[in-house]
Structure formats: structure tokens, C-alpha cells
N, C-alpha and C positions, 0 to 999 in steps of 0.2 A: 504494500500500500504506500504510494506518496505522502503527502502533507494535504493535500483534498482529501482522499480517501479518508484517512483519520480522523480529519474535521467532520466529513460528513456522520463517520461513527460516533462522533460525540454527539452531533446535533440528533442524531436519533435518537439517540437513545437518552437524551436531557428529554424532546420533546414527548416519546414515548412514554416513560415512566409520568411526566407532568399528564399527559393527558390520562394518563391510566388510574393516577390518583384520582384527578376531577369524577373517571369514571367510575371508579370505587368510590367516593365521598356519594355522589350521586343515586347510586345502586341503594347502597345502605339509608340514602336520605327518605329514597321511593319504593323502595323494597322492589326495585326490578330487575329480574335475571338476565333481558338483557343486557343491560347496562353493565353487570358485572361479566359477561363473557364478553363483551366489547373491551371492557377495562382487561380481563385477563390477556386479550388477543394484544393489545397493544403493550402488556409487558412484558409479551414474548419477542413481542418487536424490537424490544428494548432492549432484552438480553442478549437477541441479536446482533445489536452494533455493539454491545459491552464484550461479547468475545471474541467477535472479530476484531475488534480496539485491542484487547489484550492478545491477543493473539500475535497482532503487530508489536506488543511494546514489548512479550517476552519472550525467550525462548522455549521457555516450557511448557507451550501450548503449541501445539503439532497442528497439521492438516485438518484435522475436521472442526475447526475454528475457524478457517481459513475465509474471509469472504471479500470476494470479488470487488472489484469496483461498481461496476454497472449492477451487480442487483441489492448492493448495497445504496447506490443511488436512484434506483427504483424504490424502496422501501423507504427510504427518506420523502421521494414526493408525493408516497399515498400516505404517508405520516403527514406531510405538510397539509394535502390538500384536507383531511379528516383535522386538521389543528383550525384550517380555515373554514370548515363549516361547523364548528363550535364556535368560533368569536364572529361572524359576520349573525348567528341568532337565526330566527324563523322568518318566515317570508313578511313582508311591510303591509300596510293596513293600506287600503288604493285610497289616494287622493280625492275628494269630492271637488 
């Protein structure tokens, strides 16, 4: 992994676990399942770029850590786009 790669592994997996908290606070807030297998999905997502992150920084994590660049920045922009349809909210009240 270069210096991209890496960063991208952080930012996964920062935004990952952040969204995965929202979606466990949430879960427990409503009592809904799915929100807590949503919140699950997304901190597998997260562990995702944490071993592939470490995988890079140490030696003693071998090949099935190992993750790519590109689907490592796929997984960063379905994390992105799921980050932005949590803060842009539900659709707008129409104008009269």
C-alpha cells in the first residue's frame, strides 16, 4: 500500500466505526434490528481497513490481511456515500 492506500484505510475505518456507533446508539434508542445489523455491517467494514492498515504497518500480519487498493477504495465510497445519506436527512417538505 502507498500513502493513499493507508489514508484511505484510516478514513474507513474512522468513518465506519463512527457510523456504526450512530447505528448502534440508534438500534438500542428504537429497538430496531435493522439498524443494529446495519451498525454490525458497517463495523465489519471497519475492521476491514483496520487490518488491512495493520497489515501494512506490521510484519506480522501475513497475506490474508492483505487488501488491495481499489477494493479498498470501493469500500471507502459506499462508506462515504451511506455517511452522506445520514447527514443530508429525509427528503424536504415541497414549497407552497
Amino acid at each position: 500500500m502507498d500513502g493513499v492506500t493507508e489514508a484511505a484505510a484510516v478514513v474507513l475505518a474512522g468513518l465506519s466505526f463512527t457510523l456504526a456507533a450512530v447505528g448502534g446508539a440508534a438500534a438500542a434508542r428504537y429497538s430496531d434490528r435493522r439498524l443494529a445489523l446495519i451498525a454490525a455491517g458497517l463495523g465489519s467494514i471497519g475492521v476491514v481497513g483496520v487490518l488491512g492498515l495493520l497489515h501494512e504497518i506490521s510484519p506480522a500480519y501475513g497475506g490474508p490481511f492483505a487488501v488491495d487498493s481499489t477494493p479498498l477504495l470501493v469500500l471507502l465510497l459506499a462508506v462515504a456515500l451511506l455517511y452522506l445519506a445520514v447527514a443530508t436527512g429525509g427528503p424536504r417538505a415541497p414549497a407552497r
